[in-house]
Structure formats: C-alpha cells, structure tokens
PQR file of N, CA, C, O and H, with PARSE charges and radii, in Angstrom:
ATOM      1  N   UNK A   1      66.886  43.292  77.848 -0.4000 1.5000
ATOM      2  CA  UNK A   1      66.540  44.666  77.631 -0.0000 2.0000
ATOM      3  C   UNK A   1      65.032  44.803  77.773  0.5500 1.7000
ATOM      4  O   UNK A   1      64.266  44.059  77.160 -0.5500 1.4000
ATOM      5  N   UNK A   2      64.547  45.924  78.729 -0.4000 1.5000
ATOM      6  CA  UNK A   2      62.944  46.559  78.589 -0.0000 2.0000
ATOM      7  C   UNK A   2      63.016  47.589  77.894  0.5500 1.7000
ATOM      8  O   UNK A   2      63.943  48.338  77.585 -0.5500 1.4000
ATOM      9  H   UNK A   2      65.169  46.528  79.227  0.4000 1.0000
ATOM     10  N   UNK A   3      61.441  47.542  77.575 -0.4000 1.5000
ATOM     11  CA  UNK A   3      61.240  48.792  76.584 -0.0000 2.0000
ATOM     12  C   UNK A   3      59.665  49.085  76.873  0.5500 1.7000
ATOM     13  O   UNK A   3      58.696  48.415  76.515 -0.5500 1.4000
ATOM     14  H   UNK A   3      60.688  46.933  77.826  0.4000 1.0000
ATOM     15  N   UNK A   4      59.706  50.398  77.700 -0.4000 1.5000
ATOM     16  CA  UNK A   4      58.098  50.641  78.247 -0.0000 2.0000
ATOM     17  C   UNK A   4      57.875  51.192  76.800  0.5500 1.7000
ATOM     18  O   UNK A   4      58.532  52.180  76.473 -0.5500 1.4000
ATOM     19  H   UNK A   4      60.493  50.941  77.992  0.4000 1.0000
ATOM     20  N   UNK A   5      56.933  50.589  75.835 -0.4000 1.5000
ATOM     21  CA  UNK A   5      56.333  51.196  74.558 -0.0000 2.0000
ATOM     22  C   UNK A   5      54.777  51.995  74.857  0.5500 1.7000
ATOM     23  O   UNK A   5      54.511  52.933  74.106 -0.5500 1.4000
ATOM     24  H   UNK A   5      56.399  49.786  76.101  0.4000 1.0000
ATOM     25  N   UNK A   6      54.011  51.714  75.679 -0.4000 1.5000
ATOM     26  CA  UNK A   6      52.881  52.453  76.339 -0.0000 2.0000
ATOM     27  C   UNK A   6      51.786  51.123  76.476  0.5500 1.7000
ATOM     28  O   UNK A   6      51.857  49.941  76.814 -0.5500 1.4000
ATOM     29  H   UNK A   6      54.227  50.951  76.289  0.4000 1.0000
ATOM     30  N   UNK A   7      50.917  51.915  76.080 -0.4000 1.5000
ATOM     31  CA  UNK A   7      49.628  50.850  75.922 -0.0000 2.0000
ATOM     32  C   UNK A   7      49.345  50.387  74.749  0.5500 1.7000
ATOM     33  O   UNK A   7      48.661  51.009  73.937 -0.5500 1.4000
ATOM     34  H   UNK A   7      50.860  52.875  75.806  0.4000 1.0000
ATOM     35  N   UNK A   8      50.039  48.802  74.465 -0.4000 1.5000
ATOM     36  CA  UNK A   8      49.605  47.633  73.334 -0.0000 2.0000
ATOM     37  C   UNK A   8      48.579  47.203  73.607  0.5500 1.7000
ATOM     38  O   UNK A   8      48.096  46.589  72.655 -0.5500 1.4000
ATOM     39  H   UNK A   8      50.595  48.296  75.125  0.4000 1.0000
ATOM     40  N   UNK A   9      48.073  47.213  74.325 -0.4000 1.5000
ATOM     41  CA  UNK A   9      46.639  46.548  73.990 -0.0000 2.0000
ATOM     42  C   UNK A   9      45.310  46.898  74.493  0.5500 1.7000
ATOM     43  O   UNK A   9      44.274  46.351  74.873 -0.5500 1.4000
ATOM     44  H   UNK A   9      48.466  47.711  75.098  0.4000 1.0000
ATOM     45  N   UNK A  10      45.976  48.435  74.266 -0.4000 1.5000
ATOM     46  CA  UNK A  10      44.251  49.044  74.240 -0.0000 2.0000
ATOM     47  C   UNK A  10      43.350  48.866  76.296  0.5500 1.7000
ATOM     48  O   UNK A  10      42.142  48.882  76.532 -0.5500 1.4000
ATOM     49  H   UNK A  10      46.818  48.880  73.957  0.4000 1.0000
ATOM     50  N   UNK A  11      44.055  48.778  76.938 -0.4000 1.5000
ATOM     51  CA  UNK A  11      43.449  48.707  78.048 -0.0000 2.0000
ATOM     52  C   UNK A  11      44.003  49.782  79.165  0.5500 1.7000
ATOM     53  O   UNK A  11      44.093  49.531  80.366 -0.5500 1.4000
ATOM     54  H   UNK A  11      45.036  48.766  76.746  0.4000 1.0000
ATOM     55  N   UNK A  12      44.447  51.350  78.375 -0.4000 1.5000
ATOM     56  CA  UNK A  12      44.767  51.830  79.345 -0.0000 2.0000
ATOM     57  C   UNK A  12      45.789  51.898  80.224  0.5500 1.7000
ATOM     58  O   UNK A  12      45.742  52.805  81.055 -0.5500 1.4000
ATOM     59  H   UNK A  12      44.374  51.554  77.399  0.4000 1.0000
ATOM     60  N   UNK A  13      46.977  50.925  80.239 -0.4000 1.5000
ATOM     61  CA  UNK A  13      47.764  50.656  81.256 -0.0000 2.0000
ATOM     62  C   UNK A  13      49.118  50.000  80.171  0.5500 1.7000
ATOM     63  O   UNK A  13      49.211  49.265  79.188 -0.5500 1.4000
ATOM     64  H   UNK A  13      47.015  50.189  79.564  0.4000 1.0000
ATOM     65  N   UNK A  14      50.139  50.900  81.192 -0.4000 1.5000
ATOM     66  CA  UNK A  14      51.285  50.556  80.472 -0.0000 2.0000
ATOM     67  C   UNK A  14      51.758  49.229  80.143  0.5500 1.7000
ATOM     68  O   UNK A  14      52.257  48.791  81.179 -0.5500 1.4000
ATOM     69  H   UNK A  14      50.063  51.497  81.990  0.4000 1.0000
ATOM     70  N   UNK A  15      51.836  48.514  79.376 -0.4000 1.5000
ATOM     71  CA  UNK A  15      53.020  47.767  79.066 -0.0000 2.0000
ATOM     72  C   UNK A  15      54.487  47.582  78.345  0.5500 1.7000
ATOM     73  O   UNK A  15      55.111  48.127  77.435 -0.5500 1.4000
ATOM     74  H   UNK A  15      51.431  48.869  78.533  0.4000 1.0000
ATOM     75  N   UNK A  16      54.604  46.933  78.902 -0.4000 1.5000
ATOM     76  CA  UNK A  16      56.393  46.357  78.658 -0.0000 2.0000
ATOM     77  C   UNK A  16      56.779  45.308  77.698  0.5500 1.7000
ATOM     78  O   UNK A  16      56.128  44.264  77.661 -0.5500 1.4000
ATOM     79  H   UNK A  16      54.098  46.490  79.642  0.4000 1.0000
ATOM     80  N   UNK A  17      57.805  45.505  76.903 -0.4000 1.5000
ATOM     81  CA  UNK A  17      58.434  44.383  76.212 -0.0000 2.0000
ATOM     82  C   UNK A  17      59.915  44.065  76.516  0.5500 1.7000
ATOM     83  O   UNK A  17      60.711  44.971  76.765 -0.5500 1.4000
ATOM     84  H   UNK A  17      58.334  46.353  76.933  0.4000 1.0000
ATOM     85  N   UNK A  18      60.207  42.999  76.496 -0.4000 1.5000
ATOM     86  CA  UNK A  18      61.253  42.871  76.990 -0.0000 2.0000
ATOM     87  C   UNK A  18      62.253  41.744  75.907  0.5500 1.7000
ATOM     88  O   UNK A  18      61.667  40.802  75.374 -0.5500 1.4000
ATOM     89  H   UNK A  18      59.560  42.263  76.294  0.4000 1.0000
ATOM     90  N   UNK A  19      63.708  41.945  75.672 -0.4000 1.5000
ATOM     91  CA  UNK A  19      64.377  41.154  74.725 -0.0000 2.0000
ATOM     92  C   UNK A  19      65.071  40.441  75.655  0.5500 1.7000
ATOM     93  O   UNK A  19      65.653  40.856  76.656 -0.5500 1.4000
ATOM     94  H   UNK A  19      64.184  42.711  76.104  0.4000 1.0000
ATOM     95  N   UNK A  20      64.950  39.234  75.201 -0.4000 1.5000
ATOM     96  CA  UNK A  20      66.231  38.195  75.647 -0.0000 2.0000
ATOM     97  C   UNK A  20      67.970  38.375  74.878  0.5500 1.7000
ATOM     98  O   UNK A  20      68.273  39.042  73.890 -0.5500 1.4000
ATOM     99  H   UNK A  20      64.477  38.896  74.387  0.4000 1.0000
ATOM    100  N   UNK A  21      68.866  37.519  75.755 -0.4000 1.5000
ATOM    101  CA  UNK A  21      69.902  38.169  74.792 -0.0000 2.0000
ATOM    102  C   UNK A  21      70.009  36.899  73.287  0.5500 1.7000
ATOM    103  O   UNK A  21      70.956  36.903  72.501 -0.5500 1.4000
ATOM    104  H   UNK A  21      68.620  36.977  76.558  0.4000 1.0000
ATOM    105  N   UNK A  22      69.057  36.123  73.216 -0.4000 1.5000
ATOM    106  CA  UNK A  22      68.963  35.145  72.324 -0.0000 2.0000
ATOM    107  C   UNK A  22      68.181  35.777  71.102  0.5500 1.7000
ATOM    108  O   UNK A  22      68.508  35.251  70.038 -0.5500 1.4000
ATOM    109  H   UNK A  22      68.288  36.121  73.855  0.4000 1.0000
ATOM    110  N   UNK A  23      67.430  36.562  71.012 -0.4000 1.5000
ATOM    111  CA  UNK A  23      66.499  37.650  70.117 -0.0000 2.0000
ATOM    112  C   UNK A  23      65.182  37.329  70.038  0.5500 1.7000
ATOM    113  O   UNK A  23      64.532  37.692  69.057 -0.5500 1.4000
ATOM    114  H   UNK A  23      67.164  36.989  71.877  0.4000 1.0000
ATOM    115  N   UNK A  24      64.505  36.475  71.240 -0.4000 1.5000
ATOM    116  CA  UNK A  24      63.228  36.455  71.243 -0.0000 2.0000
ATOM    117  C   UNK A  24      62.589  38.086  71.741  0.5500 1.7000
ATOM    118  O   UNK A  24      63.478  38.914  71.941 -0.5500 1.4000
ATOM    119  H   UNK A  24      65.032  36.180  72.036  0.4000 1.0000
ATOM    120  N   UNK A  25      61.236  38.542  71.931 -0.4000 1.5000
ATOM    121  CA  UNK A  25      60.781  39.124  72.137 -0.0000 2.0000
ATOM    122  C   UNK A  25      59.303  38.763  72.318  0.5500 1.7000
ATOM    123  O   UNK A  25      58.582  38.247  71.464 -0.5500 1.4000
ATOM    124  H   UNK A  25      60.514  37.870  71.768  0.4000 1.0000
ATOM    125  N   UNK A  26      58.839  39.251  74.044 -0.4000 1.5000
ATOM    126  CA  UNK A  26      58.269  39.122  74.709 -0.0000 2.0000
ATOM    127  C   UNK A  26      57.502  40.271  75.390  0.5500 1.7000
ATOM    128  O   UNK A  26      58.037  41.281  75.846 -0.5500 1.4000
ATOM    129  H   UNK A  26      59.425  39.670  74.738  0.4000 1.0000
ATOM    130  N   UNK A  27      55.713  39.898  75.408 -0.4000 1.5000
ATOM    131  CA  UNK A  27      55.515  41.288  75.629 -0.0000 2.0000
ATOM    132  C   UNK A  27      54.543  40.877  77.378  0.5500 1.7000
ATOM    133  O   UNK A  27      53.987  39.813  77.650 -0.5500 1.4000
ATOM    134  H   UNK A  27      55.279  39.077  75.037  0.4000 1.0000
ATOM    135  N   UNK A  28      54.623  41.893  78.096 -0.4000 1.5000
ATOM    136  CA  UNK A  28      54.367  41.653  79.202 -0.0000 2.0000
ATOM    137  C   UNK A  28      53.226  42.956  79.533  0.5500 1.7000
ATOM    138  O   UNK A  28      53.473  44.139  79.766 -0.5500 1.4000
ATOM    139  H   UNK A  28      55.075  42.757  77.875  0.4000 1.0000
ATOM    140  N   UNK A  29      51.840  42.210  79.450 -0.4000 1.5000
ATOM    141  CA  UNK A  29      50.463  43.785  79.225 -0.0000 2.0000
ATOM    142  C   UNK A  29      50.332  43.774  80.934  0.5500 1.7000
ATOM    143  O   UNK A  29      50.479  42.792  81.662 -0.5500 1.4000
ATOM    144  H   UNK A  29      51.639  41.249  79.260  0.4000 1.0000
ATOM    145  N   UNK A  30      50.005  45.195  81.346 -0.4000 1.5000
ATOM    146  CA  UNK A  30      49.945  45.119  82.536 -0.0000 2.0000
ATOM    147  C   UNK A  30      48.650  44.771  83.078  0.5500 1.7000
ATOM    148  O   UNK A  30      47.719  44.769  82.272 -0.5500 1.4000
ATOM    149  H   UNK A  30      49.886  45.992  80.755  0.4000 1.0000
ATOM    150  N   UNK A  31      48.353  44.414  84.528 -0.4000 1.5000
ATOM    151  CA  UNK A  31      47.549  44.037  85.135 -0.0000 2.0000
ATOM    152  C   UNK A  31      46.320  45.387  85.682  0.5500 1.7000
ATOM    153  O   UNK A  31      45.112  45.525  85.873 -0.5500 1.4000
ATOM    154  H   UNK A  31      49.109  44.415  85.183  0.4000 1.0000
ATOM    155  N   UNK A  32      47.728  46.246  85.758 -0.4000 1.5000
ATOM    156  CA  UNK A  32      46.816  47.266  86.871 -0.0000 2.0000
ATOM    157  C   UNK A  32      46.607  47.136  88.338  0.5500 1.7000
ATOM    158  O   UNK A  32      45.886  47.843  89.042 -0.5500 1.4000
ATOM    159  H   UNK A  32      48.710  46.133  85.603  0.4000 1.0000
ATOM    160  N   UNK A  33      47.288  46.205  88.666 -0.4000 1.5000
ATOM    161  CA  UNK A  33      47.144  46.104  90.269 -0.0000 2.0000
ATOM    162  C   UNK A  33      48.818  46.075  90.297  0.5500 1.7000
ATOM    163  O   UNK A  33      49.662  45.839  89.432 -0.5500 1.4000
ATOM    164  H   UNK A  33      47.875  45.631  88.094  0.4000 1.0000
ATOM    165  N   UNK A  34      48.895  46.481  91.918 -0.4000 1.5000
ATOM    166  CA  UNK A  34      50.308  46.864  92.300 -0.0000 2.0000
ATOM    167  C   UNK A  34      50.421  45.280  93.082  0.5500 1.7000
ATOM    168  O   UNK A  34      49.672  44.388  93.480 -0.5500 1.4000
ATOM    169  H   UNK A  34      48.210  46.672  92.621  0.4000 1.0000
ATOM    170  N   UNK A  35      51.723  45.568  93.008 -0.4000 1.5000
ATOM    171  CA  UNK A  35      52.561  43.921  94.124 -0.0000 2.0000
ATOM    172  C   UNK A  35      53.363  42.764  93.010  0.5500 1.7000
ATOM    173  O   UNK A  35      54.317  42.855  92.236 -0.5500 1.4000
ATOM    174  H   UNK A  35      52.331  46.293  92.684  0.4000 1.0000
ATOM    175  N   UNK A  36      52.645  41.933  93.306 -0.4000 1.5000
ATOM    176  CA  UNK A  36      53.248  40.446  92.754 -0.0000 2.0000
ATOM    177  C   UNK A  36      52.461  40.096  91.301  0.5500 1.7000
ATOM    178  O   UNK A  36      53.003  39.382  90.457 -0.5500 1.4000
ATOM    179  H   UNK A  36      51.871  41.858  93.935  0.4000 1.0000
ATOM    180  N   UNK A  37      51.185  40.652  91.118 -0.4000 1.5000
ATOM    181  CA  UNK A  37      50.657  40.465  89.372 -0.0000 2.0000
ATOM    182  C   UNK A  37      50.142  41.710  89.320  0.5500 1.7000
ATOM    183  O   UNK A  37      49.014  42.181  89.463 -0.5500 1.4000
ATOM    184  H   UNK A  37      50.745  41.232  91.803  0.4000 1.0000
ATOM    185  N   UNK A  38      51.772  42.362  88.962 -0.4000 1.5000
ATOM    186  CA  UNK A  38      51.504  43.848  88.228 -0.0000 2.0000
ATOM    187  C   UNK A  38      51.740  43.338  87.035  0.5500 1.7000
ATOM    188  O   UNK A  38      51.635  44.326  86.309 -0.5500 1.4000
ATOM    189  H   UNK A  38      52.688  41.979  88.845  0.4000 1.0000
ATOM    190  N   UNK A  39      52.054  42.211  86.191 -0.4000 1.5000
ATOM    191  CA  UNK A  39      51.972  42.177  84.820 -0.0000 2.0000
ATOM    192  C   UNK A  39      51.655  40.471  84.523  0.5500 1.7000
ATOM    193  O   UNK A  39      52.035  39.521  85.208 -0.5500 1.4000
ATOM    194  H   UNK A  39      52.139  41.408  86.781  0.4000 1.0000
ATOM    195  N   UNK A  40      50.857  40.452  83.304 -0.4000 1.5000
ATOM    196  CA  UNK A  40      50.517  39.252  83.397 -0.0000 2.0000
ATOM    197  C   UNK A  40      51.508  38.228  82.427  0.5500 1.7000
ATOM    198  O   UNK A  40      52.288  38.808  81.671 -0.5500 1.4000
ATOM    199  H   UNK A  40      50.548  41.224  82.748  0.4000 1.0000
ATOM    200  N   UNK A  41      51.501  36.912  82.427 -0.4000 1.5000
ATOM    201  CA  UNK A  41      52.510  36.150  82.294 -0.0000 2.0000
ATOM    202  C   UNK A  41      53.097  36.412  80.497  0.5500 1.7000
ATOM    203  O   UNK A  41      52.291  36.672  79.603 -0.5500 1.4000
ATOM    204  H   UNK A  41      50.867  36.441  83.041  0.4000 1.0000
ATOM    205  N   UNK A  42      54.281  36.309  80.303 -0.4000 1.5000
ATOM    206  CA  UNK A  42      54.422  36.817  79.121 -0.0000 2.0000
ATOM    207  C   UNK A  42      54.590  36.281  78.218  0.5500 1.7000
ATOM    208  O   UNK A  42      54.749  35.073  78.396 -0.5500 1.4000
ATOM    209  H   UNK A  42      54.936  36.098  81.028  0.4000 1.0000
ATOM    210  N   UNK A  43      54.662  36.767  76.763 -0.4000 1.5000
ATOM    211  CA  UNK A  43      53.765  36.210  75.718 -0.0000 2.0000
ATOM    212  C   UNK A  43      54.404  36.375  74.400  0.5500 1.7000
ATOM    213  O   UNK A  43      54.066  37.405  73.818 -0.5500 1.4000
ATOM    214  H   UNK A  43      54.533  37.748  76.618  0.4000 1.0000
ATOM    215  N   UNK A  44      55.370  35.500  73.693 -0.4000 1.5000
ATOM    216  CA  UNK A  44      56.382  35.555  72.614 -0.0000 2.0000
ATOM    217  C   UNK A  44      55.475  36.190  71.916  0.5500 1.7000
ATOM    218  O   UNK A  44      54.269  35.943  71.928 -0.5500 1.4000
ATOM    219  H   UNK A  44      55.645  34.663  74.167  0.4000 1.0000
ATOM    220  N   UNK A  45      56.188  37.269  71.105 -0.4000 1.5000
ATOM    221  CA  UNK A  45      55.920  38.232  69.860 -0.0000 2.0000
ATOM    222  C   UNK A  45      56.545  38.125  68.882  0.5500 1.7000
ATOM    223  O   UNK A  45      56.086  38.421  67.778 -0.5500 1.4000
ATOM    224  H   UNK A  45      57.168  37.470  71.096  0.4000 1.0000
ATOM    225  N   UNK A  46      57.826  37.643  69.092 -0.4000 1.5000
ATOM    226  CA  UNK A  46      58.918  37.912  67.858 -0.0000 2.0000
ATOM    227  C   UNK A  46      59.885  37.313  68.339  0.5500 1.7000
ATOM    228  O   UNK A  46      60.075  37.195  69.549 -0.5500 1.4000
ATOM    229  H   UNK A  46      58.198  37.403  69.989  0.4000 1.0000
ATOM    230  N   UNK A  47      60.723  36.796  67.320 -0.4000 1.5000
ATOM    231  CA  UNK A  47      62.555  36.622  67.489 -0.0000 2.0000
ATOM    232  C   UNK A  47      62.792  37.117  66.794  0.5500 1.7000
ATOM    233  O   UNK A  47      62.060  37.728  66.016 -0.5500 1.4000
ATOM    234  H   UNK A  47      60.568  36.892  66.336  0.4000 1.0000
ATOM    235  N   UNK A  48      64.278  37.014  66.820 -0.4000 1.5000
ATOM    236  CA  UNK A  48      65.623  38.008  65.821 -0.0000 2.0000
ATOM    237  C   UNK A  48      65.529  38.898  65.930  0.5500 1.7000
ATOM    238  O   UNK A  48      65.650  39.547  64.891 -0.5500 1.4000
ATOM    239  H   UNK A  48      64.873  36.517  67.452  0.4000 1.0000
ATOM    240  N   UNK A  49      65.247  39.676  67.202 -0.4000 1.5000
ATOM    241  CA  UNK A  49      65.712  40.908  67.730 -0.0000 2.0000
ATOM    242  C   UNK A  49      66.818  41.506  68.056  0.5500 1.7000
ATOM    243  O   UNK A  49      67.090  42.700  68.182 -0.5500 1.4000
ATOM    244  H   UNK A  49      65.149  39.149  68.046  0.4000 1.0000
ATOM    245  N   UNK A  50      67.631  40.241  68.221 -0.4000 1.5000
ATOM    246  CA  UNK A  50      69.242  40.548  68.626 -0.0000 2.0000
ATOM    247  C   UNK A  50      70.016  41.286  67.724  0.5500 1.7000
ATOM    248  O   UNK A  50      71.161  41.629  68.021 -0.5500 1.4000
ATOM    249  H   UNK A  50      67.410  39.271  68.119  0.4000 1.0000
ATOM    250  N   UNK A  51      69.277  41.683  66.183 -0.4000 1.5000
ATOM    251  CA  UNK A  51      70.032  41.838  65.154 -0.0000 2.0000
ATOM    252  C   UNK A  51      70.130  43.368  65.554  0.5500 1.7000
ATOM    253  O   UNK A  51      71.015  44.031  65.014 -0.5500 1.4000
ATOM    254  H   UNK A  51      68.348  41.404  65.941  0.4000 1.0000
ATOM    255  N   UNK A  52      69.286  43.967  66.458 -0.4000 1.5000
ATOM    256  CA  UNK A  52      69.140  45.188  66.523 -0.0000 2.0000
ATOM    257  C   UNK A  52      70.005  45.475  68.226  0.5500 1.7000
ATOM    258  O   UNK A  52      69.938  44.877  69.301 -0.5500 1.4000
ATOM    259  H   UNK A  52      68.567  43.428  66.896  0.4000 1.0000
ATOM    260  N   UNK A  53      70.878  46.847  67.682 -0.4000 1.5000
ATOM    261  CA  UNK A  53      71.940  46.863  69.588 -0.0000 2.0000
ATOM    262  C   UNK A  53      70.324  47.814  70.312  0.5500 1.7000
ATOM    263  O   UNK A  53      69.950  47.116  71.254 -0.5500 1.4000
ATOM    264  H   UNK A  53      70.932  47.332  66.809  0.4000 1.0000
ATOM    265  N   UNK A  54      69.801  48.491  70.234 -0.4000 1.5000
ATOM    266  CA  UNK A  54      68.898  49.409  70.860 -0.0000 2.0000
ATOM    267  C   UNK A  54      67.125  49.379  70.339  0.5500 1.7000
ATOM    268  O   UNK A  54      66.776  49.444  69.161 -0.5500 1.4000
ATOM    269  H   UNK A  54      70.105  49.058  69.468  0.4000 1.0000
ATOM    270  N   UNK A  55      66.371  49.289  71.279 -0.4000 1.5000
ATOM    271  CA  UNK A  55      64.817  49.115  70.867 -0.0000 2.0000
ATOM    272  C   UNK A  55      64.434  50.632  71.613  0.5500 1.7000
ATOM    273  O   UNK A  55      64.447  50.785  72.835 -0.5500 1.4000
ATOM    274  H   UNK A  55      66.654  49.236  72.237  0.4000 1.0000
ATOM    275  N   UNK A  56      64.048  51.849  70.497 -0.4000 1.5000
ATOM    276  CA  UNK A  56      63.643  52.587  71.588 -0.0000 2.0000
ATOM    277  C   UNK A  56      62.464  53.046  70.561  0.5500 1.7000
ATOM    278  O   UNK A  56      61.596  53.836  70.931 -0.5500 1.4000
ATOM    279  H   UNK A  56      64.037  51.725  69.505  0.4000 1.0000
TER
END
C-alpha cells in the first residue's frame, strides 16, 4: 500500500510512504527530479502497520 502524505521533510516536494504486507513501514522523500531517482532510497519508519486495513 502507498500513501502520498505530502511533504515529511520539509523540502517542498511530495513524499510517499509505503506498507509492506508484513507491517513494516517505509518512507520514500522525493528527489525532485523526474525519471529513474524521482525518490530516494527508502528508509524504515515503523512496523506493525498491518494491524491497520487503510492508511489515509
């Protein structure tokens, strides 16, 4: 599951989090450039997300 939440970290540019179906959670800040590193490599935040059916 993604979940565009906006801008986490303060730089203007959207990012993304994304759940595994295991309940980690992973956040992916964007780059700002278009193509192949529109987001930079991603970065455990949390587990036991699975406990939840919807992140909105």
């Amino acid at each position: 599951m993604l979940v565009v939440p906006g801008d986490i970290d303060g730089d203007s540019k959207g990012d993304v989090l994304g759940r595994l179906p295991n309940g980690d959670l992973y956040l992916y800040t964007s780059t700002g450039n278009a193509g192949t590193a529109t987001f930079t490599a991603r970065v455990k935040v949390g587990s036991g997300w699975n406990i939840y059916k919807n992140m909105i």
